[in-house]
C-alpha positions as CSV (number, residue, x, y, z in Angstrom):
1,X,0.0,0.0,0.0
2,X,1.5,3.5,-0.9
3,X,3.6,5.1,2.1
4,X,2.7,8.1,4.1
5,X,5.6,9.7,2.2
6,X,3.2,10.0,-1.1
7,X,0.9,12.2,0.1
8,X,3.5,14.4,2.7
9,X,3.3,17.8,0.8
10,X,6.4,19.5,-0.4
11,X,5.3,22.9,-0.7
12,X,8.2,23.8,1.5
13,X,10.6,23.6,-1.1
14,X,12.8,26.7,-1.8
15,X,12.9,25.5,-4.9
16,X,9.4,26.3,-6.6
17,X,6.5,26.0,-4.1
18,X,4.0,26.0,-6.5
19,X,5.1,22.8,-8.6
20,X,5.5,21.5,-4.7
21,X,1.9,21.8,-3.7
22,X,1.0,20.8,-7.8
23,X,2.8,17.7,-7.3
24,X,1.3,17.1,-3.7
25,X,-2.4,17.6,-5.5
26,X,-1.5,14.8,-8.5
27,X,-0.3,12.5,-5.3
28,X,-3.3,13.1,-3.5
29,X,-5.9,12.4,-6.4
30,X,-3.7,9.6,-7.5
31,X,-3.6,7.9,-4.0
32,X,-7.4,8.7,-3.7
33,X,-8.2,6.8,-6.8
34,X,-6.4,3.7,-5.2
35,X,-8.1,3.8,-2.0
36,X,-11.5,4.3,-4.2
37,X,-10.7,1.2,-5.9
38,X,-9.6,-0.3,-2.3
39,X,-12.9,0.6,-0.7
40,X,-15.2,-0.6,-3.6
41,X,-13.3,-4.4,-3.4
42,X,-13.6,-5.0,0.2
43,X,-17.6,-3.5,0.0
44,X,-17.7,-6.7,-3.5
45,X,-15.8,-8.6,-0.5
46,X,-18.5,-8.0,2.0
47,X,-21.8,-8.2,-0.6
48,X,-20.3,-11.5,-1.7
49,X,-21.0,-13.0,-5.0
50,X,-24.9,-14.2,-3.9
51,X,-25.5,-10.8,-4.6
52,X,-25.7,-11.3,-8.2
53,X,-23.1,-11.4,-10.8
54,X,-22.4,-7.7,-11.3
55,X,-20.3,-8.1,-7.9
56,X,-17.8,-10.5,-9.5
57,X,-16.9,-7.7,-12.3
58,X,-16.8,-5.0,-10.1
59,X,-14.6,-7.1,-8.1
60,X,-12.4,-7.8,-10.4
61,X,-12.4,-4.4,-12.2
62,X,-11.5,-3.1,-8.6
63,X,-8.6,-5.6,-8.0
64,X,-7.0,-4.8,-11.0
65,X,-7.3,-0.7,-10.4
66,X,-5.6,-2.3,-7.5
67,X,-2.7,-3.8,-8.8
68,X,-2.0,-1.2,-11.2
69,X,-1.8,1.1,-8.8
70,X,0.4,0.0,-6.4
71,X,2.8,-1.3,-9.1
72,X,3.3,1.8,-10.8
73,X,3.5,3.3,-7.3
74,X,6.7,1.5,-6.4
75,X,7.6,2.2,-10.1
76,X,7.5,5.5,-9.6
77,X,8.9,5.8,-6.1
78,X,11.7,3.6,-6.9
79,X,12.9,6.3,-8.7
80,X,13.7,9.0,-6.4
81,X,13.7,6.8,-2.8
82,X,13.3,3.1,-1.4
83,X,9.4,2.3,-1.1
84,X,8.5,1.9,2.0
85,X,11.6,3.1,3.5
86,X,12.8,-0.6,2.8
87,X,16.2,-1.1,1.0
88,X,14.8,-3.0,-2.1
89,X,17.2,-4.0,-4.4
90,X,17.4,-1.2,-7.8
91,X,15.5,1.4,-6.0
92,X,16.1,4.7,-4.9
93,X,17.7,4.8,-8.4
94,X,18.2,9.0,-9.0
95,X,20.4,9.1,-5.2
96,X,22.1,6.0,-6.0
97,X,23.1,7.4,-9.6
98,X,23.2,10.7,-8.6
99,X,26.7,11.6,-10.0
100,X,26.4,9.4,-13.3
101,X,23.2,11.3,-14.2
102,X,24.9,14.8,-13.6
103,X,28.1,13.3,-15.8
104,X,25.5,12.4,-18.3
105,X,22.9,15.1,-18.3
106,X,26.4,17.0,-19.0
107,X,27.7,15.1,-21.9
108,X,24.2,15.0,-23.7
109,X,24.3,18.8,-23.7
110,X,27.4,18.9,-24.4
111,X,27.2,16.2,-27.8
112,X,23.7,17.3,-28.6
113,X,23.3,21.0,-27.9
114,X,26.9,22.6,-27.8
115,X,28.1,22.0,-31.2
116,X,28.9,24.3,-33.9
117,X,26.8,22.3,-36.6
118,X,23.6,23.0,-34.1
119,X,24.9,26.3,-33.5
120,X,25.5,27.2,-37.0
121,X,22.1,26.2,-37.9
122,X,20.5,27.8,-35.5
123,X,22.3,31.6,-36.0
124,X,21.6,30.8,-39.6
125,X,17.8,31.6,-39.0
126,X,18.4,34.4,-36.8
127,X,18.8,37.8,-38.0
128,X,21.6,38.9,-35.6
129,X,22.4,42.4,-36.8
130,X,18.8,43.0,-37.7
131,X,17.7,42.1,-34.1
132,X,20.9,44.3,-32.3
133,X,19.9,46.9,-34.3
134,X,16.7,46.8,-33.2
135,X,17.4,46.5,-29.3
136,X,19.9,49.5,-29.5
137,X,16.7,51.4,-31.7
138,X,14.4,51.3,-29.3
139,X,13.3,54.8,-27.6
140,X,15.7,55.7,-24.7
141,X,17.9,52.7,-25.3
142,X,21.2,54.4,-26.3
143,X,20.6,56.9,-23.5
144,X,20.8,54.0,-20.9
145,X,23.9,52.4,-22.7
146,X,25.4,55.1,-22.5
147,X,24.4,56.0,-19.2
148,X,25.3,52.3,-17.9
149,X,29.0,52.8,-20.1
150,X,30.0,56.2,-18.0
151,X,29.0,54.2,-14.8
152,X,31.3,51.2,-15.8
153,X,33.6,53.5,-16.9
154,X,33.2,55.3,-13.5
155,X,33.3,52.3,-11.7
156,X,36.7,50.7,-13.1
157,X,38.5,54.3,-12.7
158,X,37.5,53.6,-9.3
159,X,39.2,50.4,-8.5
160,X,42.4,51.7,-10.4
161,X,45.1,53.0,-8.2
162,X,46.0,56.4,-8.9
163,X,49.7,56.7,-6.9
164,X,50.5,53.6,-8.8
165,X,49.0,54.7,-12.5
166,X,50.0,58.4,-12.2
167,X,53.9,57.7,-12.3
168,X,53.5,55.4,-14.7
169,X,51.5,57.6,-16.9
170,X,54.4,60.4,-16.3
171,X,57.2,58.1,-17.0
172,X,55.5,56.9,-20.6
173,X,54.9,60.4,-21.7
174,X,58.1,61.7,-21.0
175,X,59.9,58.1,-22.2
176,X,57.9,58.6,-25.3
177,X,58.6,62.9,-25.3
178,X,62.4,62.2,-25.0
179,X,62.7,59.5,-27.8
180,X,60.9,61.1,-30.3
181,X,63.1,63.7,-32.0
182,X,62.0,67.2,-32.3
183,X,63.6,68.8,-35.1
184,X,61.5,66.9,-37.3
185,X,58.1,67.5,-35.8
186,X,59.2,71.1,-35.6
187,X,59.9,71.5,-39.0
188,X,56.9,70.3,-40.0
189,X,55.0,72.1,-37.9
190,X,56.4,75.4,-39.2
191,X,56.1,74.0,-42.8
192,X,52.2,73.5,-42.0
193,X,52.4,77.0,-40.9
194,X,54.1,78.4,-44.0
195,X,52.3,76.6,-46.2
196,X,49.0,78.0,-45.0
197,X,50.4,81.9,-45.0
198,X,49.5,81.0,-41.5
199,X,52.9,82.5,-40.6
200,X,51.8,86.1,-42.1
201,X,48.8,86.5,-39.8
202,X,50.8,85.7,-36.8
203,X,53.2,88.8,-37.9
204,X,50.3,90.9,-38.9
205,X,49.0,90.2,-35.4
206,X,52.3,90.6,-33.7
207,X,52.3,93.9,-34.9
208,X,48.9,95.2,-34.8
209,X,50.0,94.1,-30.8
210,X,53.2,95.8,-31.1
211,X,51.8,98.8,-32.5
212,X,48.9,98.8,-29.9
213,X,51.4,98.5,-26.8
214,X,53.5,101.3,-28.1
215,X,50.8,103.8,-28.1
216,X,49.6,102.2,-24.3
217,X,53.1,102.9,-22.9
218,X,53.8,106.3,-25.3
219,X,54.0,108.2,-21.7
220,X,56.2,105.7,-20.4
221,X,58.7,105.1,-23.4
222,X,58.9,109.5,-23.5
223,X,59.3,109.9,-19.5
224,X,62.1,107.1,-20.1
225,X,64.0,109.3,-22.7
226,X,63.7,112.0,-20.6
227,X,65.7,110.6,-17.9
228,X,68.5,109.3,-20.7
229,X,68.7,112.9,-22.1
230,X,71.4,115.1,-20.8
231,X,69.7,117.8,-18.3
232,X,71.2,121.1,-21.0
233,X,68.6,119.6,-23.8
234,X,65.6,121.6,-23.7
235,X,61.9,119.5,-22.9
236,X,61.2,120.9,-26.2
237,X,64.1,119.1,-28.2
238,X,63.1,115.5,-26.7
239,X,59.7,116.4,-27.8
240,X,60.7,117.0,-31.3
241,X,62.6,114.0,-31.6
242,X,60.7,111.3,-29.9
243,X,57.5,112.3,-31.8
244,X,59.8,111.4,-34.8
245,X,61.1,108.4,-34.2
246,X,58.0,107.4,-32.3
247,X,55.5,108.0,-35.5
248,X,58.3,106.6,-37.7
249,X,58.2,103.4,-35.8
250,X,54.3,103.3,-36.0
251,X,53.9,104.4,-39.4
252,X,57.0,101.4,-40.2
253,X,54.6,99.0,-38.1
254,X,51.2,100.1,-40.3
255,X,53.1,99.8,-43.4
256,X,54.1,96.3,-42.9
257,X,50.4,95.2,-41.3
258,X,49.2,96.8,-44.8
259,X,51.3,95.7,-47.5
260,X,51.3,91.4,-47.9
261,X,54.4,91.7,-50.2
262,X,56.5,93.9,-48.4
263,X,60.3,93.6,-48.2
264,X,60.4,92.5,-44.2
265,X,57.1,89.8,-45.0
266,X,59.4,88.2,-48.1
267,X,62.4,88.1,-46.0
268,X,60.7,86.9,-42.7
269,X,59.2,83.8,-45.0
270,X,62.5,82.9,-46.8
271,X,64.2,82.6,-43.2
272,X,61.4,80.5,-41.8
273,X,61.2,78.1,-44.7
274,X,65.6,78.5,-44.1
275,X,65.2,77.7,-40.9
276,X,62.7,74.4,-41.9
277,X,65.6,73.3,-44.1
278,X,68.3,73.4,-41.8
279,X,66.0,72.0,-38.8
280,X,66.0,68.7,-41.8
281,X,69.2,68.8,-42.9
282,X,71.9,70.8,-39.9
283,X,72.8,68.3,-36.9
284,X,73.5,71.2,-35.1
285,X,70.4,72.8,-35.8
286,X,69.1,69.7,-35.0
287,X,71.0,69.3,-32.0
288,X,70.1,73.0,-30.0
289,X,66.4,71.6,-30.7
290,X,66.8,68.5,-29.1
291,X,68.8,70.7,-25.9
292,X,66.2,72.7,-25.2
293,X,63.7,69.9,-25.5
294,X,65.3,68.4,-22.7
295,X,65.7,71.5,-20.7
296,X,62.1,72.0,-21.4
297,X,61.5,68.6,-20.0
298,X,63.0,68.8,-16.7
299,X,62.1,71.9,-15.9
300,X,59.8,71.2,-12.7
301,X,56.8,72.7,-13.9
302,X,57.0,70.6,-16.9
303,X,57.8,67.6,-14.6
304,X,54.8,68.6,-12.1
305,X,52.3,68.6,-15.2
306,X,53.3,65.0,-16.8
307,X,52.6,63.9,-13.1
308,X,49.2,65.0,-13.5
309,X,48.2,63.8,-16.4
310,X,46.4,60.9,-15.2
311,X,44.6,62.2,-12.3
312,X,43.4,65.6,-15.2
313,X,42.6,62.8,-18.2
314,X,40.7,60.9,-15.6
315,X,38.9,63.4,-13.6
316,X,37.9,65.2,-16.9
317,X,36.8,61.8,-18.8
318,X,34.4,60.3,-15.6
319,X,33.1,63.9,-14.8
320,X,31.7,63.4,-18.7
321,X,31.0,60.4,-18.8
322,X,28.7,61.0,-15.1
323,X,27.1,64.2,-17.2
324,X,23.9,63.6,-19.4
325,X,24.5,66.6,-21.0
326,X,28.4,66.6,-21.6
327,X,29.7,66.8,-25.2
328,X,31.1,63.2,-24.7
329,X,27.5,61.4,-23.7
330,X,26.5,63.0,-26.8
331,X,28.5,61.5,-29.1
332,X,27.9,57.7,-27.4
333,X,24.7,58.3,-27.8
334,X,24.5,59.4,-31.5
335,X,27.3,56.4,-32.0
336,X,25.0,53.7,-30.8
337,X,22.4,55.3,-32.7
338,X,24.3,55.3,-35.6
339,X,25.3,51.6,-35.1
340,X,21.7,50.9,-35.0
341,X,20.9,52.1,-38.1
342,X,23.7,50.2,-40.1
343,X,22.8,47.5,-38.5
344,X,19.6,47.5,-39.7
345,X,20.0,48.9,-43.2
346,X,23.7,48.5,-44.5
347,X,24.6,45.0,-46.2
348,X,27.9,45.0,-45.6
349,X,27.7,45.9,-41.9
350,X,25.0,43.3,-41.6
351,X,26.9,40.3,-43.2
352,X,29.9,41.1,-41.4
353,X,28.2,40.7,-38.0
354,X,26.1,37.7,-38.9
355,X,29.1,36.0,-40.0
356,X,31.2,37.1,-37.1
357,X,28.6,36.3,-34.8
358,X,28.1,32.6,-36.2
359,X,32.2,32.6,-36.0
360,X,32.1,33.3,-32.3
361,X,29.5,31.4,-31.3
362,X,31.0,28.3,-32.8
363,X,34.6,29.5,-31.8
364,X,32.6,29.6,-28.1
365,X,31.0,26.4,-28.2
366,X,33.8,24.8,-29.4
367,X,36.1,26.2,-27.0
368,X,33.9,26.1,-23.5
369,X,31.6,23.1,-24.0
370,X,33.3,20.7,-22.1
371,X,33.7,23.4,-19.5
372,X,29.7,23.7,-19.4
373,X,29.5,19.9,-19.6
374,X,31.6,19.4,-16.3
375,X,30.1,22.3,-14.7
376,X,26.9,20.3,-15.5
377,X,28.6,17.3,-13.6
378,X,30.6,19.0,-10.9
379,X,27.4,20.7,-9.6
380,X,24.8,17.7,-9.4
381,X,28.1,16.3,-7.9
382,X,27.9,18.6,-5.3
383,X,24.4,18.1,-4.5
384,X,22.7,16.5,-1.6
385,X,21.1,13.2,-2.8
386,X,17.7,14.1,-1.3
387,X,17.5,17.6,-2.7
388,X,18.7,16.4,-5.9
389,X,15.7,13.9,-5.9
390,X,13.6,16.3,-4.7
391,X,14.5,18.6,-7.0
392,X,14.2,16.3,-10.7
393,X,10.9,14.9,-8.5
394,X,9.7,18.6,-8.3
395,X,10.4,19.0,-12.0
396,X,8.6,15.5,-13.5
397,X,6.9,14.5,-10.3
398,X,3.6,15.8,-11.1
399,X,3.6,13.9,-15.3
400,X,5.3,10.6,-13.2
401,X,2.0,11.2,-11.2
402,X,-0.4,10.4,-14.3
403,X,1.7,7.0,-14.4
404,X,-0.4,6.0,-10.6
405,X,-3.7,7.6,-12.0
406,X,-3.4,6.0,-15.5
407,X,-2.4,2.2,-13.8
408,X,-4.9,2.7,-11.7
409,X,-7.5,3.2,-14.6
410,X,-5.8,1.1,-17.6
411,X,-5.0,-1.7,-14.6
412,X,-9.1,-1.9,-13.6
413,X,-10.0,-2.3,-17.3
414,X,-7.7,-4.7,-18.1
415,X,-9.0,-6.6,-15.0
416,X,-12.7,-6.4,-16.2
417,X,-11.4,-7.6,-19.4
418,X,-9.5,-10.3,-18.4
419,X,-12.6,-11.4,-16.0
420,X,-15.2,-11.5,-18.7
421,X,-13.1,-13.3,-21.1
422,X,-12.6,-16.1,-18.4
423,X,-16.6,-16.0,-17.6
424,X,-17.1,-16.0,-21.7
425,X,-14.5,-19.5,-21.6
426,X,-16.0,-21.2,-18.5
């Protein structure tokens, strides 16, 4: 007769309480049906066959149901625990096996599920691109990316050490400052310079300033002749002559500024584009460059700026990346929304990342499935072997149930069967 155990209700599974109390509910109704068929034989027991020859088919109907039942109880139970809490030879079959189902359960995945045919085929009839594009399309998606990438970006600045990154940072910039040679970027920087006339408007501004600070400091630049002037010159005399040479110098200035061919423009380009040649081709032009490059470099104000580099290039970049509005959230944003729209619309982009994606996916099922296999094994391993069973039991319990209910039925009408066949023979 089915234990006490068949009925005990397991709705206090962590697991999944509800498949608990549905799997207690198929117990119940299929214990119910055997004690229904118990409680019909021993009233055919107690009428006796006198009372007319119905009895002796609902006897027998009942006796089967009977049967059935309890066999396809202990079939049943003798999967996840000894019936009866007897130790019955090939029962208890899940606790016992425990280990070589997880090993197994692993290597079906593994040969049947993680393989690059299966994966192949299955990424085949998926439109990747078409469904990332999608995802990153949708309205206030690439505002949370890239909200979510300045907080990971945030985040990992965070765990990086500064006193140990900030030198390090200092010594590759100026490692990198002092091997590159600087005659050669300087030439080519002037020779940008030339070549864009840029080098006229920085003269024509240099005097336009010089001009401009002359007449500021007019007082000054006459009170200072005054004092260099011997005391028998008359005010008058130093008058006379600095107004000269003071609107000489001006007028000198203005006619440079104004004329783009003049003498001192042509000779000031023909020594820069001199001086471009000779930073290419002179050593020793080459040379003074590269002193004061070095000079420049350990001066301690230099020094004190490489060594904060880092904590400026970080500070700057995680204060954007925090900011919704920054200039650099901005550009994320459009990015993703760009990468959206190729995604969904540009062949090329779209058959590169199908194909990658297929090329990954094998490349990670090929390279990880026995790692997902054994992690398969190694955890049922580490199971207990009663939560294990109750755990598959909670799963397939409650379809394992319809095995009782169905030998119950299927049992009775093979008994009624078998019954009127032998009454039909005798």
């Amino acid at each position: 007769m089915p234990g006490p155990e068949l009925t005990a209700p397991l709705a206090e599974s962590l697991d999944d309480p509800q498949r608990a109390r549905d799997l207690a509910k198929m117990k119940r109704l299929a214990t119910g049906l055997f004690v229904l068929a118990a409680v019909v034989f021993l009233g055919c027991v107690l009428l006796g066959e006198e009372t007319g020859a119905w009895v002796g088919y609902v006897r027998a109907t009942a006796e089967a149901s009977m049967v059935g039942a309890l066999a396809d109880w202990f079939a049943v139970t003798a999967l996840f625990r000894h019936p009866m809490r007897l130790p019955i030879p090939h029962t208890a079959i899940i606790p016992r096996k425990k280990d070589q189902i997880g090993a197994s359960l692993g290597t079906f995945v593994q040969e049947n599920f993680l393989t690059r045919a299966v994966v192949d085929e299955r990424l085949a009839a998926v439109d990747v691109p078409g469904r990332l594009g999608a995802f990153l399309e949708s309205p206030g998606r690439a505002e949370r990316l890239a909200g979510d990438a300045g907080a990971a970006l945030g985040a990992l600045t965070d765990l990086l050490k500064d006193d140990e990154l900030q030198p390090a940072v200092a010594a590759l910039v100026d490692r990198k400052l002092r091997d590159t040679p600087a005659a050669p970027a300087v030439a080519r920087g002037i020779e940008l310079v030339v070549e864009g006339d840029r080098h006229q408007e920085v003269l024509s501004a240099g005097l336009t300033g010089l001009a401009n600070f002359l007449s500021d400091n007019r007082l000054v630049f006459r009170a200072r002749l005054g004092d260099a002037s011997p005391a028998w010159v008359p005010d008058w005399v130093d008058d006379r002559v600095f107004d000269r040479v003071f609107d000489l110098l001006q007028g000198f200035l203005a006619e440079v500024g104004a004329d783009s061919r003049h003498e001192l423009r042509r000779s000031y380009d023909k020594r820069l584009r001199a001086y471009v040649h000779a930073l290419r081709t002179d050593p020793a032009t080459a040379a003074r460059v590269e002193r004061f490059k070095e000079e420049l470099l350990d001066h301690p104000a230099v020094r004190t700026w490489s060594g904060s580099l880092w904590s400026t290039a970080k500070t700057a970049v995680v204060t954007a990346a925090a900011d919704p509005d920054s200039e650099l959230r901005t550009r994320v944003v459009r990015l993703i929304r760009h990468a959206a729209r190729l995604l969904q619309t540009d062949p090329t982009i779209r058959e590169l990342v199908q194909r990658q994606s297929q090329r990954a996916a094998g490349y990670a099922v090929e390279r990880f499935a026995g790692d997902v296999a054994d992690l398969v094994g190694t955890t049922v391993a580490r199971w207990d072997t009663e939560e294990t069973s109750r755990r598959i039991e909670l799963q397939v319990g409650r379809d394992l149930q319809w095995i009782r209910v169905n030998g119950t039925v299927v049992g009775g009408l093979a008994g009624l069967v078998i019954y009127t066949v032998a009454q039909l023979l005798s």
